[in-house]
VOGU-3710 file (C-alpha; in Angstrom, 3 decimals, decimal comma):
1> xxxxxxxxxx> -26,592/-10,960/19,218  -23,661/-12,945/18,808  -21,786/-13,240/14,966  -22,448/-16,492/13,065  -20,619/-18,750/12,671  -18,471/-18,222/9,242  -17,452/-21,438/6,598  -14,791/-23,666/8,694  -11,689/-22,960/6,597  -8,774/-25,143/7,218
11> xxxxxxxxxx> -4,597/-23,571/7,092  -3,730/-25,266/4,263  -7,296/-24,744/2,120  -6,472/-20,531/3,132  -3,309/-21,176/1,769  -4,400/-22,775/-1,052  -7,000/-19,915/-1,561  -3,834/-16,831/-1,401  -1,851/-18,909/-3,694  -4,542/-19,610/-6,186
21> xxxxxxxxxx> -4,636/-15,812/-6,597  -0,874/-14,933/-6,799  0,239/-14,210/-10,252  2,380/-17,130/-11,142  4,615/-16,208/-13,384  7,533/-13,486/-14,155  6,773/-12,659/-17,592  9,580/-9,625/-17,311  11,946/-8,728/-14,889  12,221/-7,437/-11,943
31> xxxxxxxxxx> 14,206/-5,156/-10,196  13,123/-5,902/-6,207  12,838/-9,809/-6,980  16,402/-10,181/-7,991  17,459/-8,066/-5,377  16,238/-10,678/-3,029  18,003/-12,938/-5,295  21,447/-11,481/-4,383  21,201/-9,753/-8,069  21,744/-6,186/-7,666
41> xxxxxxxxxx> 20,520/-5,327/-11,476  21,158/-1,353/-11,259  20,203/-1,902/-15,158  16,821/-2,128/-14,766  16,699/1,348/-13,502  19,438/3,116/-14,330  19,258/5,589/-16,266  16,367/6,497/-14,261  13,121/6,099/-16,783  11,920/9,459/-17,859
51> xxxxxxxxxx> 8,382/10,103/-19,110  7,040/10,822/-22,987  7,205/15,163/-23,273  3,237/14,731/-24,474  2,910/13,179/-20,739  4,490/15,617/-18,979  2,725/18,350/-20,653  -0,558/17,121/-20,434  0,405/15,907/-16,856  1,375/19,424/-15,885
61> xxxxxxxxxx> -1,402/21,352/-17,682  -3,711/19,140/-15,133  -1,568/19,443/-12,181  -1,779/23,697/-12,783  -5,260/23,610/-12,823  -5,312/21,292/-10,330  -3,972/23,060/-7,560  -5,526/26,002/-8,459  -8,493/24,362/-7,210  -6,712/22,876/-3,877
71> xxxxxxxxxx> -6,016/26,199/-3,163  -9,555/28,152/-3,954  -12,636/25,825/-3,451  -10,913/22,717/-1,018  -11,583/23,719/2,883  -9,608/21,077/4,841  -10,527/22,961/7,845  -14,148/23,104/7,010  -13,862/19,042/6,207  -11,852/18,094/9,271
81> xxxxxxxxxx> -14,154/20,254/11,131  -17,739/18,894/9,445  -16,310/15,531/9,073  -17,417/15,321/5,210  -16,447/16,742/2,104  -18,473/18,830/0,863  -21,057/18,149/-2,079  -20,182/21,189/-3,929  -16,359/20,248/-3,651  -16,882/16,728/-5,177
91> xxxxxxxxxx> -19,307/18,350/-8,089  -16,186/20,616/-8,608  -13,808/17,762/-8,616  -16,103/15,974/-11,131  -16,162/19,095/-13,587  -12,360/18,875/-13,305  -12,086/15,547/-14,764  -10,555/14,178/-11,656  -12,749/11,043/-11,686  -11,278/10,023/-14,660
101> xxxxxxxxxx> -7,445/10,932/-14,133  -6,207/7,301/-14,949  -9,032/6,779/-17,210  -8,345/6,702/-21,255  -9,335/9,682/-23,135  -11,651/7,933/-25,492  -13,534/7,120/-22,465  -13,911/10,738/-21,472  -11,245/10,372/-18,994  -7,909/12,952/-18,850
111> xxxxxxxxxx> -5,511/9,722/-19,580  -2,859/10,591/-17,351  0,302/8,481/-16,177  0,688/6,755/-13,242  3,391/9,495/-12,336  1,471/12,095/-12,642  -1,534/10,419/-11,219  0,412/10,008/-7,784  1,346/13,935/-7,985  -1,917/15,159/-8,669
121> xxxxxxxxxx> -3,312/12,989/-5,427  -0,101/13,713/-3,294  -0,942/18,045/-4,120  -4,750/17,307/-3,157  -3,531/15,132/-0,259  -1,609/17,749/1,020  -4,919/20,170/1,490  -7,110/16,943/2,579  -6,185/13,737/2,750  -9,516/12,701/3,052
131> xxxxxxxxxx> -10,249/14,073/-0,563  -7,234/12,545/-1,899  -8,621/8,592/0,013  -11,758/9,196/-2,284  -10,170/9,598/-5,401  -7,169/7,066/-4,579  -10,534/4,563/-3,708  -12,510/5,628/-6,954  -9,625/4,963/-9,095  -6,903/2,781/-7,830
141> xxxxxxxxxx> -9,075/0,183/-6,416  -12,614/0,993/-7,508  -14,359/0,327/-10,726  -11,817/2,181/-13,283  -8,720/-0,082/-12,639  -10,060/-3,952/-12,687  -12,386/-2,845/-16,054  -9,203/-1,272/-17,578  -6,974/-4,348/-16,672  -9,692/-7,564/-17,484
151> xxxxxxxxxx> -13,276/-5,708/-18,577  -14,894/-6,674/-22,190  -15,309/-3,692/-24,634  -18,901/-3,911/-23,575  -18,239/-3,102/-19,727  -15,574/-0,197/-20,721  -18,127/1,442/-22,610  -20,576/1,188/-20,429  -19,108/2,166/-17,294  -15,819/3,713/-18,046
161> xxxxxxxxxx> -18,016/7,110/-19,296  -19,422/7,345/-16,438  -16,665/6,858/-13,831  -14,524/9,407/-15,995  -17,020/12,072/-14,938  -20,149/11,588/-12,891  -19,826/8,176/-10,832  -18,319/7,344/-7,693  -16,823/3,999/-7,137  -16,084/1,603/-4,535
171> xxxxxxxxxx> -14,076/-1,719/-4,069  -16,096/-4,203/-1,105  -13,830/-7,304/-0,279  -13,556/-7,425/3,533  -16,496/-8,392/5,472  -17,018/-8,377/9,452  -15,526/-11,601/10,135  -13,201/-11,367/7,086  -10,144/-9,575/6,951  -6,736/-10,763/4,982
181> xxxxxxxxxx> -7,916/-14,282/5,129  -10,184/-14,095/2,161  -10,936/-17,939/2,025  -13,514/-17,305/4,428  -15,680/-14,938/2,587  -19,037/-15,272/3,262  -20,802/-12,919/0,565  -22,329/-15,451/-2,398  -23,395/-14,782/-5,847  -25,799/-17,707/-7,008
191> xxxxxxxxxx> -26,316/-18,145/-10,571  -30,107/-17,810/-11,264  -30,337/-17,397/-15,114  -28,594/-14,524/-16,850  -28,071/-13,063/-13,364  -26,447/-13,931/-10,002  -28,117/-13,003/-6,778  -25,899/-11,540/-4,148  -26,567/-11,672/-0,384  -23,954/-11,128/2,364
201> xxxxxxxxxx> -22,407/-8,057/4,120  -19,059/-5,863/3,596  -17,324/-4,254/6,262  -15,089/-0,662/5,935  -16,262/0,178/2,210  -14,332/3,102/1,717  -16,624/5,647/-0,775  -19,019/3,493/-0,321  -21,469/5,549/1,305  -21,669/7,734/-1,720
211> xxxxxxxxxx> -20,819/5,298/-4,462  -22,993/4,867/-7,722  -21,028/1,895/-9,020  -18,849/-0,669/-6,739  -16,707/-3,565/-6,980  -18,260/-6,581/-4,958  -16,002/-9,568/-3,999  -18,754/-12,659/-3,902  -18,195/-16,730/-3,888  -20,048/-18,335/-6,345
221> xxxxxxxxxx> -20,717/-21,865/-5,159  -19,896/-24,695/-7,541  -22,719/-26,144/-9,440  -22,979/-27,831/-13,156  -22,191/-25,647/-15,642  -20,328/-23,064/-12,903  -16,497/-22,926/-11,802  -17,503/-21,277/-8,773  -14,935/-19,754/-6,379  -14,244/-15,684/-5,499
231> xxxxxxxxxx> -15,748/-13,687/-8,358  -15,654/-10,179/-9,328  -19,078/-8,031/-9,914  -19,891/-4,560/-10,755  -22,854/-3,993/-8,967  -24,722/-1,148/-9,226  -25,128/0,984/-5,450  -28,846/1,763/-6,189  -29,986/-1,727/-7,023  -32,593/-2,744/-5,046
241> xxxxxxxxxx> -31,205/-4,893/-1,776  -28,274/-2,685/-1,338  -28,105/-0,954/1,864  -25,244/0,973/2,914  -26,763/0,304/6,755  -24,301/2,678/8,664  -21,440/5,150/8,172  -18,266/4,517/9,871  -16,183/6,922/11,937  -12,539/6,763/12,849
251> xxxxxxxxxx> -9,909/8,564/14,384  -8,318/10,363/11,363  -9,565/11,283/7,772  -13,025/12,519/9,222  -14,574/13,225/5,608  -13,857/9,604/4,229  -17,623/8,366/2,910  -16,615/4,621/4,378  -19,836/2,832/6,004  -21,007/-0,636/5,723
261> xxxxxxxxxx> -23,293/-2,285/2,698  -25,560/-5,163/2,676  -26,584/-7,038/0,104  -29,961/-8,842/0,181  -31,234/-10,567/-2,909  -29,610/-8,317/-5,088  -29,824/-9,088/-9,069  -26,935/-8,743/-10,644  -26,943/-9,033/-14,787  -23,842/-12,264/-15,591
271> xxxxxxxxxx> -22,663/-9,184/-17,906  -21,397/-7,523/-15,171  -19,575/-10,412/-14,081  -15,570/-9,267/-14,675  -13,330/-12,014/-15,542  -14,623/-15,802/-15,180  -15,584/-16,973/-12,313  -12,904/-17,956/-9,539  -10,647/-14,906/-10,760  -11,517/-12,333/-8,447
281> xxxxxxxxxx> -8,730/-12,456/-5,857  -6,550/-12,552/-9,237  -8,016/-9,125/-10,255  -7,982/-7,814/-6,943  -4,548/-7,906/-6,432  -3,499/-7,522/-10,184  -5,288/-3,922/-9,636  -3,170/-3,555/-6,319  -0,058/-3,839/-8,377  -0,447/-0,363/-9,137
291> xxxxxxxxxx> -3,420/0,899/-7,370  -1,094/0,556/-4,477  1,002/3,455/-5,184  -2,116/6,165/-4,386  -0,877/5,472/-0,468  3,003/6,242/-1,056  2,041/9,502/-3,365  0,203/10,082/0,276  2,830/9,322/1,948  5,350/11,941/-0,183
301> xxxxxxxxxx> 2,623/14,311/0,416  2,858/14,079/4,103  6,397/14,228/3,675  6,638/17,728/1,947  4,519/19,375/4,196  6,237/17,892/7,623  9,415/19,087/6,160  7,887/23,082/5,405  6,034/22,814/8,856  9,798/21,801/10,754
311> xxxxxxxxxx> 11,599/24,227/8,486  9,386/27,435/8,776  8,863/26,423/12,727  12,420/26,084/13,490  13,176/29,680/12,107  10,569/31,223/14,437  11,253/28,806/18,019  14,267/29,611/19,788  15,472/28,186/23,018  18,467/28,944/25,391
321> xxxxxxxxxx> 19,743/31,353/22,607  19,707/29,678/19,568  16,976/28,069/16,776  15,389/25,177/17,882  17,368/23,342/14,743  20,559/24,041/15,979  20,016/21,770/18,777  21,566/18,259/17,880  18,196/16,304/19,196  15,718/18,288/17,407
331> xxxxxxxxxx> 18,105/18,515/14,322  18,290/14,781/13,655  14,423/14,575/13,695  14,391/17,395/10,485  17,223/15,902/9,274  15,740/12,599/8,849  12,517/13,968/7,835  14,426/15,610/4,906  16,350/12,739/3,800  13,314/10,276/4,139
341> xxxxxxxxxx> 10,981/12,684/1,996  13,351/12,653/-1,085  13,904/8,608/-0,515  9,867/8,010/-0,745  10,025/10,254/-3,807  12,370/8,585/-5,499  10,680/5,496/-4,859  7,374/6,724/-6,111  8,550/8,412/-9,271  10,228/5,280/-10,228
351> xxxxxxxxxx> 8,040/3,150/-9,016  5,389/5,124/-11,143  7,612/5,266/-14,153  8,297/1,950/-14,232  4,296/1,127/-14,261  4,110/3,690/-16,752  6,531/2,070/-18,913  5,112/-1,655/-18,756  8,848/-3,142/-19,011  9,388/-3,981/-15,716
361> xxxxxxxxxx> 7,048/-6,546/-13,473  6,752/-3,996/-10,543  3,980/-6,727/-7,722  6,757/-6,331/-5,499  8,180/-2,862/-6,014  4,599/-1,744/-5,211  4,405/-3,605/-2,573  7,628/-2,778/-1,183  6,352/1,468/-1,693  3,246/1,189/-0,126
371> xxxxxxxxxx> 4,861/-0,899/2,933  7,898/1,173/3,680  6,582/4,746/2,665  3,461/4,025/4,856  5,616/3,190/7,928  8,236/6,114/7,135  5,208/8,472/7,152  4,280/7,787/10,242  7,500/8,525/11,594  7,845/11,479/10,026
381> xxxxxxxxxx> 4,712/12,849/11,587  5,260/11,390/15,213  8,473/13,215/15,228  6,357/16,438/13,927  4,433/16,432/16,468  7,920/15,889/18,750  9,168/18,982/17,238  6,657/21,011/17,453  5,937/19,829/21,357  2,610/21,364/23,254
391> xxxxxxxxxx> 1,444/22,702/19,899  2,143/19,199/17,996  -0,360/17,931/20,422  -2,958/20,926/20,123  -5,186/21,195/17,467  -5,059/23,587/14,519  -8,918/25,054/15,439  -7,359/25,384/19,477  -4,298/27,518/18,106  -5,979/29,936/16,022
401> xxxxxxxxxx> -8,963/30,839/18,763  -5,847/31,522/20,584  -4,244/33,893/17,410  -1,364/31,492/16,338  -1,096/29,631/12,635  -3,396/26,680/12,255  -1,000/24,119/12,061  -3,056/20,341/12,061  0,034/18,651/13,439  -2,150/16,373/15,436
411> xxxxxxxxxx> -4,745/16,241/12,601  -1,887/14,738/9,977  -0,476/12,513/12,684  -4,306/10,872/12,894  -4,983/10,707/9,163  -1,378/9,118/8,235  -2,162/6,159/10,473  -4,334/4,686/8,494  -2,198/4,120/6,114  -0,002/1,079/7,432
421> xxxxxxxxxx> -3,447/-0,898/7,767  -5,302/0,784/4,086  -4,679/-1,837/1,277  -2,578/-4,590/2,639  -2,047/-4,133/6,814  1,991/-3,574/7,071  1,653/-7,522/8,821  0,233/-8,688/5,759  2,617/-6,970/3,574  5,411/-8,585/5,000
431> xxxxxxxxxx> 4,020/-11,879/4,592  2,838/-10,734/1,009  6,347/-9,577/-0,264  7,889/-12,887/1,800  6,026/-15,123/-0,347  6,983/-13,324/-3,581  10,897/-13,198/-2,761  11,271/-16,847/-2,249  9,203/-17,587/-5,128  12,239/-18,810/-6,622
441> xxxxxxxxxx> 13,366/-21,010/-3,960  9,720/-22,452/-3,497  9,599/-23,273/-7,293  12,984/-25,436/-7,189  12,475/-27,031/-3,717  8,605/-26,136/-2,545  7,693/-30,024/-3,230  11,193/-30,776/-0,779  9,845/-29,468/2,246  5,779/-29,983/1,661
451> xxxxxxxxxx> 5,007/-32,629/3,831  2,180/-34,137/1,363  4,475/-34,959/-1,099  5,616/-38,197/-2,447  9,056/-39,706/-2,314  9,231/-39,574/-5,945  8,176/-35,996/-5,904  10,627/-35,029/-3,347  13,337/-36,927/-4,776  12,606/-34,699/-8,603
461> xxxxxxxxxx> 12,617/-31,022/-6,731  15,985/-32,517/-4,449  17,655/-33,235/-8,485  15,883/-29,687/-8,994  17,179/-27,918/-6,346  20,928/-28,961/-6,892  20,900/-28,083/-9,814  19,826/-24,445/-9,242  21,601/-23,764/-5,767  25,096/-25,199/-7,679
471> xxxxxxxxxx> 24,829/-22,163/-9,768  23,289/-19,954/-8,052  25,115/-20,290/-4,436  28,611/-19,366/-6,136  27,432/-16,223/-6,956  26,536/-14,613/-3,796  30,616/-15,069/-2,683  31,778/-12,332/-4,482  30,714/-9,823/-6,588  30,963/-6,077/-7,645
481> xxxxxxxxxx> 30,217/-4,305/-4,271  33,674/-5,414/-3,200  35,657/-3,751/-6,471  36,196/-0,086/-5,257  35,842/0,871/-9,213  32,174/-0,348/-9,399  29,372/2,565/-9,897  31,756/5,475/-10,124  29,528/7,120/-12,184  27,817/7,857/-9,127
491> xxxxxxxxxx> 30,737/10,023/-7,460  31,265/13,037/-9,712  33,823/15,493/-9,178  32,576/17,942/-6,291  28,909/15,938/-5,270  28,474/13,315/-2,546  30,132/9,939/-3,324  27,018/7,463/-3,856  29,094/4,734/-5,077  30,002/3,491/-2,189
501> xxxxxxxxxx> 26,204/3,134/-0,891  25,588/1,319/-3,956  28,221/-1,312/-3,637  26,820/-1,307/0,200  23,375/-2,756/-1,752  25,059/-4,894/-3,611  26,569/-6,485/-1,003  23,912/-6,334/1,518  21,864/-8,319/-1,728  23,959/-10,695/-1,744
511> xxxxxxxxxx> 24,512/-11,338/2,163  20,407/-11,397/2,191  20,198/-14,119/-0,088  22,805/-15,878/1,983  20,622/-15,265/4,800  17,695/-16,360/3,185  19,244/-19,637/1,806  19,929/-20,256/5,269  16,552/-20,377/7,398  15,194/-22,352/4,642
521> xxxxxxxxxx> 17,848/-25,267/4,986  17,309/-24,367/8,896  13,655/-24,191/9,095  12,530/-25,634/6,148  8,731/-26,513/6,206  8,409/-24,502/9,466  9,793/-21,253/7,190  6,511/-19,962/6,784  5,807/-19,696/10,670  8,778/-17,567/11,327
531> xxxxxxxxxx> 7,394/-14,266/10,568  9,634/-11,972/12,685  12,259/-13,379/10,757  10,882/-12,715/7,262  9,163/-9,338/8,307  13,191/-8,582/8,967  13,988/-9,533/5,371  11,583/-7,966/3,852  12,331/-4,539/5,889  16,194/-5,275/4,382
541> xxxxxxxxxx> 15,177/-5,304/1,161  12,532/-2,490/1,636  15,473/-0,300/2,554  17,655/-1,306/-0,164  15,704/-0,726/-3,017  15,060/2,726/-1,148  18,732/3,130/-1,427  18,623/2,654/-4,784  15,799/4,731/-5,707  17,184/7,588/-3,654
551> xxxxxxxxxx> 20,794/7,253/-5,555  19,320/6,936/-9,112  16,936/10,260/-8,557  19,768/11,708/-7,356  21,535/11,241/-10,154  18,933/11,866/-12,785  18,647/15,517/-10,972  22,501/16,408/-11,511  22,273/15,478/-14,945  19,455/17,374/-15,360
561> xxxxxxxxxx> 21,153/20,204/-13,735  18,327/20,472/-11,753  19,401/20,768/-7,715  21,708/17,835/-8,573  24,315/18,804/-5,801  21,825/19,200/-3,200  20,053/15,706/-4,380  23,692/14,027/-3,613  23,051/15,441/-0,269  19,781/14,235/0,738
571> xxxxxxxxxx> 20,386/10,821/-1,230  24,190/10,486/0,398  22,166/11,482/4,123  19,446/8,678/3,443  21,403/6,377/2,679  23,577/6,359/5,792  20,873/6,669/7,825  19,126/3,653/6,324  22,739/1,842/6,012  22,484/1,929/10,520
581> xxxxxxxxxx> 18,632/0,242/9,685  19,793/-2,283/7,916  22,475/-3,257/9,688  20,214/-3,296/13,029  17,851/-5,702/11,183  20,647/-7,920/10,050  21,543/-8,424/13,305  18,130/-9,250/14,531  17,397/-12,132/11,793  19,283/-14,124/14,465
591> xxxxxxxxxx> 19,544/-12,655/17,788  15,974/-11,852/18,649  13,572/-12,954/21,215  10,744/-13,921/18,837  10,912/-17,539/20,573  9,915/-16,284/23,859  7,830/-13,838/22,561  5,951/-17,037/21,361  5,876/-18,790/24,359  4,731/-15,633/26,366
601> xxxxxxxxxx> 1,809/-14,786/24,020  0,461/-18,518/24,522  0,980/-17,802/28,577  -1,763/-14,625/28,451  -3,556/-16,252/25,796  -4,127/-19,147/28,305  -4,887/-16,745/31,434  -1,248/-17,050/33,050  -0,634/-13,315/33,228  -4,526/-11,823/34,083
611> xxxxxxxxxx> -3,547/-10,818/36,995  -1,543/-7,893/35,357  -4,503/-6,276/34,013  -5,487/-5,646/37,952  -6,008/-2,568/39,370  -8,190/-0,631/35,981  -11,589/0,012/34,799  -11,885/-0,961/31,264  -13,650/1,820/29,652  -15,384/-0,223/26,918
621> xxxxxxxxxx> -18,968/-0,627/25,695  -20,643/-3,338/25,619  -21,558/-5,801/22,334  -19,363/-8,880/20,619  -15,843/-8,064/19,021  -17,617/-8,905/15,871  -20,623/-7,712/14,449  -23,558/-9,858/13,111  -23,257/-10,416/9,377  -26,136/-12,667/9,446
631> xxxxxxxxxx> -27,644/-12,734/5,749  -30,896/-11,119/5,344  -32,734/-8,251/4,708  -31,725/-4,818/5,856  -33,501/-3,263/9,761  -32,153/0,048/9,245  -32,104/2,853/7,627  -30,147/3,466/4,223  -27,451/6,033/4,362  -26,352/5,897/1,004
641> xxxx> -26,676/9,398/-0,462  -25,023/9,887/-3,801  -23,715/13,119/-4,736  -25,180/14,884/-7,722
//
């Protein structure tokens, strides 16, 4: 059976669609937007944000008991091994309160920050990251988060309860033929009285197998008395006509509950509704703005425990004489494993604090976390694995029937990958974070270079546009990166000197706005196309606010007196490793092949190169690439088996 055919969608109407749902304005500052700006404001996070004592010590009273319970009654063997958590482990998660971390007390919930949020799942992340995806999915993108950011009183009270302690959640936006393009959802919601009617189908619902309550992405179609357009529901995973028609198995985090749901003729009260109707891509990636920080708290995590693995194995492996660290090749790989680890931590904690805090508009400093910690991770691991060689590869069940420590290596390497597609593919990241750090250019000269403009309104945004590029073009020439005085705070007497990586930023800020300024004069209309080149700018500014991060933690620990010299260390060893990055990616903005690599891609596209692919069996099944999402009643079996 072949897939139907979805609603023709045209470019610009999917643009229109994305930038419909982007948050419009900048209602407060931001750190990571005027760094793209060539404004390296080290104010807006420096002195590093430090949390209310009442946070912290309910925050660590949680965390204590927490991992208490990581250590007794979580088997990340047993779950890797079974591929499913265990009922009796989510019951005992329940009794915890760890439903409702980032849930209000009055709700029932334990009210927690977003800092501590991301350490309590990073600790249970560390013994499963499989348990930590189904609380990061419950609460960072399921029903808790859009119901605290745009629910009525009535919907809190109703459902909030129930999250904070008994009900799993799930968040259903992508369907089989609908990834990151989401003007071509197919799932509707038609008004019929005081309810809608849902029928469509949703593809890699993560929880969703065991969910009680979910988050369903629908169109409504545009009638009298109806806005229409992508609408948010809470839906309710035992309604009749829901179907969770299969359970979906990948190559890493074995216990996630993540399975596919169908929705025929299902009644949904107009009560449930959240937000009007044509704001659900808003509220999707309003949530996101935060909710995106569960996967760099994974990330960290991953981190910590690569770093104790290389560490403890590196003491015990010696060859030709001498520990396996003290040979240069394997040394750089722990070395940057070290450095890396406290980077993404300092990006998280501020990140986190910053959220916490509500001063700072943070859509792109989330963004920029979940996008460079995910693809850091991954590093990390791979060069795990590398360190640990034949037993990397092994798994941890393989090494202990042999009588050596149970080290999931391989297991870790699987379940981080996942992470530079969960929430935002790394692709789509770059594109998302693109569009936000030329906001400002787009808002002075977007009408210059749209092609279905007017005269007149091209000749306004030209009078626009000189007026904001005379001001703002003087300033990238010079500024305080080049004054060897600038941010000596940041080399005290006997530490690391970290001034001199933060007038690198500064500089680098400035030179990336230049660079910026540049392929929009050069490419103008045609900027959007060129997405090597803003992947590249994006990774630039990615490392830079890392830089930052890592400098201001670093920092905030010596003044603490808290490991402050050794901080200096890691942050002063980061930052020249990610000063070679940068510079790397500088150079590639312009000397690249991503012209030919065009022109290839259309040659095997059209057939020119088949004849490569010669000379192998392909070892695939058969079936189309994408399945039928036909809408209609369920022919199988339902799977959905909620945990009580």
């Amino acid at each position: 059976m072949t897939a139907p055919s979805v609603r023709p969608v045209s470019e610009r109407e999917a643009r229109q669609v994305a930038e419909a749902a982007r948050e419009q304005d900048w209602k407060k500052p931001s750190f990571a937007k005027e760094l793209f700006l060539g404004r390296f404001r080290l104010d807006l996070i420096h002195p590093h944000p430090t949390p209310e004592p009442e946070d912290v010590r309910r925050g660590e009273e949680f965390l204590t008991k927490l991992r208490d319970f990581c250590e007794t009654r979580i088997d990340g063997a047993r779950i890797e091994r079974e591929a499913k958590i265990p009922d009796e482990t989510v019951n005992g998660l329940k009794e915890l309160g760890a439903l409702g971390m980032k849930i209000d007390i009055k709700y029932g919930g334990l009210g927690l920050t977003s800092v501590y949020y991301n350490k309590a799942l990073a600790l249970v992340g560390s013994v499963s990251p499989a348990v930590g995806a189904l609380l990061s999915a419950h609460q960072s993108i399921g029903v808790p988060q859009p119901l605290k950011l745009f629910g009525t009183q009535e919907q809190k009270d109703a459902f909030l309860p129930r999250c904070a302690r008994t009900d799993i959640t799930a968040f259903l936006l992508t369907e089989p033929d609908v990834g990151s393009d989401p003007a071509r959802l197919a799932t509707s919601a038609v008004p019929d009285g005081d309810d809608y009617v849902l029928d469509g189908v949703k593809l890699w619902t993560t929880n969703g197998v065991v969910a009680d309550l979910l988050v369903v992405m629908a169109r409504v179609p545009k009638s009298e008395g109806h806005k229409g357009g992508i609408t948010a529901f809470v839906v309710e995973a035992a309604a009749e006509g829901v179907t969770v028609e299969h359970r979906n198995a990948f190559m890493g985090l074995r216990g996630i509950e993540n399975g596919v749901t169908r929705f025929h003729r299902v009644r949904v009260p107009a009560a449930h509704r959240i937000g009007p109707e044509g704001a659900g891509l808003k509220i999707a990636l309003t949530t996101l703005n935060t909710g995106r920080l569960s996967i760099p708290a994974m990330c960290v995590a991953g981190g910590k425990w690569a770093l104790k693995i290389a560490r403890e194995w590196s003491a015990a492996r010696e060859q030709w004489g001498k520990s396996i660290a003290e040979h240069e090749a394997v040394g750089a790989k722990i070395s940057f494993i070290a450095a890396t680890t406290f980077a993404l931590e300092a990006v998280l904690d501020l990140s986190g604090q910053m959220a916490d805090e509500n001063r700072n508009d943070i859509r792109i400093e989330a963004a920029l976390a979940k996008l460079y910690s995910s693809e850091m991770a991954w590093l990390m691991m791979d060069e795990l694995v590398q360190i640990r060689g034949g037993r990397g590869y092994e798994t941890a069940a393989s090494l202990a029937a042999r009588g050596e420590r149970a080290v999931p290596a391989e297991q870790m390497l699987r379940d981080s990958r996942i992470n530079r597609i969960f929430e935002g593919s790394t692709e789509i990241m770059h594109l998302l974070i693109a569009r936000e750090a030329v906001d400002a250019h787009l808002a002075v000269a977007g009408d210059l270079i749209d092609p279905e403009k007017s005269l007149g309104d091209k000749a306004r945004a030209g009078a626009r546009a000189g007026g904001f590029y005379a001001r703002w073009l003087p300033r990238l020439v010079a500024g305080p990166g080049q004054l060897p005085t600038t941010y000596t705070a940041f080399h005290p007497a006997g530490h690391r000197d970290l001034a001199g990586h933060l007038r690198y930023v500064e500089r680098s800020s400035r030179k990336l706005a230049r660079s910026t300024f540049y392929a929009m004069s050069r490419w103008q209309g045609r900027m959007e196309t060129k997405q090597g080149f803003l992947g590249r700018v994006v990774d630039i500014g990615a490392e830079l606010f890392a830089m930052s991060a890592a400098c201001v933690r670093a920092e905030r620990l010596r003044t603490e007196g808290e490991h402050g010299r050794e901080a200096y260390e890691l942050a002063d060893v980061f930052c020249r490793q990610a000063r070679i990055r940068v510079e790397e990616l500088f150079g590639r903005l312009w000397t690249n092949t991503d012209d030919l690599d065009r022109k290839l891609v259309s040659g095997v596209l059209a057939g020119s190169y088949e004849w490569l692919e010669a000379g192998i069996v392909d070892p695939s099944g058969a079936g189309p690439w994408i399945a039928d999402a036909t809408p209609g009643p369920a022919t199988t079996d339902n799977v959905h088996r909620p945990i009580r």
